[in-house]
N, C-alpha and C positions, 0 to 999 in steps of 0.2 A: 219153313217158308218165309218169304220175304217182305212187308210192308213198303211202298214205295212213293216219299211225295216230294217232290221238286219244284223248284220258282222256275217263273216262262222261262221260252229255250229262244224266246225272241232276238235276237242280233242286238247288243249293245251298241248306242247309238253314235259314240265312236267311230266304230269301224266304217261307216259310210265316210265317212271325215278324213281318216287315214288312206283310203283309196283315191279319195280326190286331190289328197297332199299329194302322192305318189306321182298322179297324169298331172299334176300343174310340175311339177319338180325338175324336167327334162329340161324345158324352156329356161325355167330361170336357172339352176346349175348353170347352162352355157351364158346367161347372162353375166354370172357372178365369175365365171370363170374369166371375160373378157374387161372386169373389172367391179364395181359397186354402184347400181343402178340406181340412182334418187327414191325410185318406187320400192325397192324391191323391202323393203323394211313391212312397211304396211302389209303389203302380198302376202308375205311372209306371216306377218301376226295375226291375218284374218284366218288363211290355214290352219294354223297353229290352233287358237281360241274355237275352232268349230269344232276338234276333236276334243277337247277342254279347256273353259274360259282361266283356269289355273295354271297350266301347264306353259312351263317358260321355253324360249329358245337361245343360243348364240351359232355365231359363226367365227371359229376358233382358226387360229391355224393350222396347216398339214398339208392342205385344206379339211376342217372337218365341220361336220352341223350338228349340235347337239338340242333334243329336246327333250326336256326334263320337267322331271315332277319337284323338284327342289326340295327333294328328302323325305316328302308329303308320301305315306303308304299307300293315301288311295289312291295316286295318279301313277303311281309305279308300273303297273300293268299295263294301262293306257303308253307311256312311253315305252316301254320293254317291244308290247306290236307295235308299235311304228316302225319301230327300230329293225327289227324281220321283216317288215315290207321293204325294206330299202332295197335298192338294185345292187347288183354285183357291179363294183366302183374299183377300180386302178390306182385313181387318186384320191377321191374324198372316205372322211371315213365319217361312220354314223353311229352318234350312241344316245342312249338313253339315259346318261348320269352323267352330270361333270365328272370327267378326271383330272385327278391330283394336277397341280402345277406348282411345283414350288418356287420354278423362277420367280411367278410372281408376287414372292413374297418378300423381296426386295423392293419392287416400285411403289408408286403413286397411287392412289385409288382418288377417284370423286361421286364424293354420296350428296345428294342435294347441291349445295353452298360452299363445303369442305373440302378440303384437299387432305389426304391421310398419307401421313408416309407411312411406310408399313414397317421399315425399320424398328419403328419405335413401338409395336405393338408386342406388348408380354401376355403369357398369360400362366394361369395358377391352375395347377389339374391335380387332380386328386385321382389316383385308381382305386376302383370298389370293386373287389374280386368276386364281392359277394352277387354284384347285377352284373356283372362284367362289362362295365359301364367307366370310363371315364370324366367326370364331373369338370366343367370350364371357367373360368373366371377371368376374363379376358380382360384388358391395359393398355387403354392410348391416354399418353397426357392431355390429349386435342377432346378425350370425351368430354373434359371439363364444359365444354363450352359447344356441346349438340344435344339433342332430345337421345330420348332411352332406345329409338325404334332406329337411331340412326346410329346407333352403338350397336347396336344389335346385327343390325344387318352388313356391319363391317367385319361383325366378329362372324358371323355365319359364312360371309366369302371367304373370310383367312382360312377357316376350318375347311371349306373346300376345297380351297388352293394346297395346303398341306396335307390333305389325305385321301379325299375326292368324296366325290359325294355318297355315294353307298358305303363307303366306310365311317364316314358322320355316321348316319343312319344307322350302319350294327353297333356299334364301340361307342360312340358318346353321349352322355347322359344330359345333365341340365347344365345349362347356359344361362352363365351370366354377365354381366359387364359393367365392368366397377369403376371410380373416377381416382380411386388410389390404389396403386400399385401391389397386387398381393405379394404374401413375403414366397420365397422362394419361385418366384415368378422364370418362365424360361421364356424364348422364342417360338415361336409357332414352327420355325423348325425341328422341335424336339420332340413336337408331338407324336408323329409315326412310333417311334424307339421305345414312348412311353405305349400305347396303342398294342404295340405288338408282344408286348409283357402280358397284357390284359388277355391279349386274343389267343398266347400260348397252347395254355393248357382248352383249349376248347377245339385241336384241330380235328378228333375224332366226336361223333354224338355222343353226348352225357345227357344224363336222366336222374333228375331232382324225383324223388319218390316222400309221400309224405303220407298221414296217415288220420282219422278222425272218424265221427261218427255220422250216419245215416238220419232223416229225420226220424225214423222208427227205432232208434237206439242201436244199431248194430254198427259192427266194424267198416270201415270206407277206406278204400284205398286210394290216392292219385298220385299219377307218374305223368310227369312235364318234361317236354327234349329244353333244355338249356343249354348255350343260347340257341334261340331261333330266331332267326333273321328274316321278315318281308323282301328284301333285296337278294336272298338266294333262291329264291322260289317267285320272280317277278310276274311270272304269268297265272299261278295259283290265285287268284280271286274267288274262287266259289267257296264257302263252309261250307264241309259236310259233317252230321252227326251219325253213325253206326251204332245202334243197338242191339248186341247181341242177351238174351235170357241164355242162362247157362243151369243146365239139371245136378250138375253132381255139387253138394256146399258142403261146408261146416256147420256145424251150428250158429256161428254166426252170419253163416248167410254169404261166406267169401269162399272162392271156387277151390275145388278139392279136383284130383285124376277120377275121370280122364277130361272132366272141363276143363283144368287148367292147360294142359295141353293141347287140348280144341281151339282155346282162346289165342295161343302162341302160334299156333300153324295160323290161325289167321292173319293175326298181325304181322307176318312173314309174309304173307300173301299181297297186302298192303304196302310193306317196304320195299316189295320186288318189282312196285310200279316204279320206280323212280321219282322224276322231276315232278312225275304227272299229278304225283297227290304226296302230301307230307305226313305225317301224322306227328301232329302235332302234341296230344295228350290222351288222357285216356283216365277213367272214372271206375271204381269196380265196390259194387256194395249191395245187398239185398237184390242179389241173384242176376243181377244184370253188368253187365260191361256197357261201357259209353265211350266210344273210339270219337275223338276231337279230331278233323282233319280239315288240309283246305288241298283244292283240287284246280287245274286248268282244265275248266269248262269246254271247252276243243279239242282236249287230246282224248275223248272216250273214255276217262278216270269214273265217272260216274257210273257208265252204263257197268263195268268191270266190276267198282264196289256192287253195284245192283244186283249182278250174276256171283260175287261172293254172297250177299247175307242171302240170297234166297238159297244157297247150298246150305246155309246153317240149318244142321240138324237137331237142333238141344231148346228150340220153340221158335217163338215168332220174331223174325230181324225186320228191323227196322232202317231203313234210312232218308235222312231228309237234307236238303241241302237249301244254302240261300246265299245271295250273292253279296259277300261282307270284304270288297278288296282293303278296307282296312284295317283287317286284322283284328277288331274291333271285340271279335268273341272271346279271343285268346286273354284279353283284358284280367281277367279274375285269376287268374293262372300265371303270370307275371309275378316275378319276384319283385 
């Protein structure tokens, strides 16, 4: 039988925000269609900051509107539903991430006071196979003479303009911005070529498996999906935990048949939800499995885990879930 405890099923406060974005959106689209209305900026950014005071917007060409969490995990979700509420459009188009632009990494940029050409922008990338993470070290001769935050945030647009913004977000690691040139330094247009090296060998699921001990002394097993990505799974926000006790062990307490096979049909049962929940990792040691997963709260992924562990027949299932769009749990499990 099944144990079952959940955080409120209350409407995220959001979503009233994203419905209102929606009925003002009519009006001003025809506005902006007929040219760039003095107001419409303002209009625009109260919309926008009701559904999150974080959450940026532009109006790109195509025409399109993007509004965005600027790489941030926990706004991801937040952007991804807005993005679904949008209307069936002919001409504009609507996303929830910057996409790549690399024309614009030929012009002009102005941050504060500054004028940046971007020509002259290098940067030094190191690939680590090991986090599957490209590491940055970014090169304008102009940072000599800006603060560290206004270096920063020239290097964070380039990187979006070269690879768009949820590709920042899976593939690149730490950032930094130097006032001398790294050696072997390239153009920010190299970065993709380098990027797609990194992302190669990851185009099917892999599974980092490692192994220690319990606080009782016995054998512990954990299996981690590497990489896993916040921005493949944007409407997943809920953690869930699954506890399954399992009867058949070893001596040390790790599952023997026909538990081991119990525990596989499940998690079979889990992966054949799709989008709706990921599983993420998974814990196995004095008697019990521990399924890490995150779930979208709206597609019924929860009530579905809930009618799997109550079918568990090898003791008492557990599941609890809570509302962590940052990924935040996954922390200790990260290479």
């Amino acid at each position: 039988m099944g144990i079952f405890r959940r955080s409120s099923d209350a409407p995220a406060p959001y979503i009233e925000a994203i419905a209102r974005f929606w009925e003002w959106w009519p009006q001003a689209r025809r506005r902006l269609d007929e040219g760039v209305p003095a107001d419409i900026a303002d209009e625009m950014s109260a919309h926008v900051e009701a559904m999150h005071a974080d959450l940026e917007w532009e109006i790109g060409p195509g025409p399109s509107l993007t509004v965005s969490g600027g790489g941030v995990d926990e706004l991801r979700g937040i952007a991804e539903r807005w993005r679904l509420g949008a209307p069936d459009d002919d001409n504009w188009k609507y996303r929830a991430a910057r996409p790549a632009d690399p024309a614009m990494l030929t012009g002009k940029l102005q941050l504060d006071d500054h004028e940046f050409d971007l020509d002259y922008v290098r940067m030094g990338l190191r690939a680590d196979s090991s986090r599957a993470r490209v590491d940055v070290t970014a090169y304008h001769p102009d940072f000599l003479f800006v603060p560290e935050e206004t270096r920063l945030a020239l290097t964070h647009r380039v990187l979006d303009w070269a690879l768009g913004e949820d590709d920042v977000a899976r593939w690149i690691g730490e950032v930094t911005a130097a006032e001398e040139e790294p050696m072997d330094a390239l153009p920010p247009s190299m970065l993709p070529p380098v990027v797609e090296q990194i992302a190669a060998p990851f185009g099917e699921p892999a599974w980092l498996v490692g192994e220690g001990r319990t606080p009782l002394g016995h054998s512990a097993r954990v299996a981690v999906r590497f990489p896993l990505h916040r921005q493949d799974y944007p409407l997943c926000d809920l953690y869930v935990a699954v506890t399954l006790p399992y009867a058949s062990a070893n001596p040390d307490r790790l599952p023997v048949e026909p538990s081991a096979s119990a525990l596989r049909r499940f998690e079979e049962a889990v992966q054949a939800m799709g989008p709706r929940a990921v599983l993420a990792a998974h814990e196995t040691g004095d008697g019990r499995r521990v399924l890490h997963l995150y779930a979208d709260p709206d597609s019924g992924a929860v009530a579905e885990l809930d009618q799997l562990a109550a079918a568990w027949s090898e003791g008492r299932a557990k599941v609890t879930s809570q509302s962590d769009p940052a990924w935040s749990a996954l922390a200790p499990y990260r290479p």
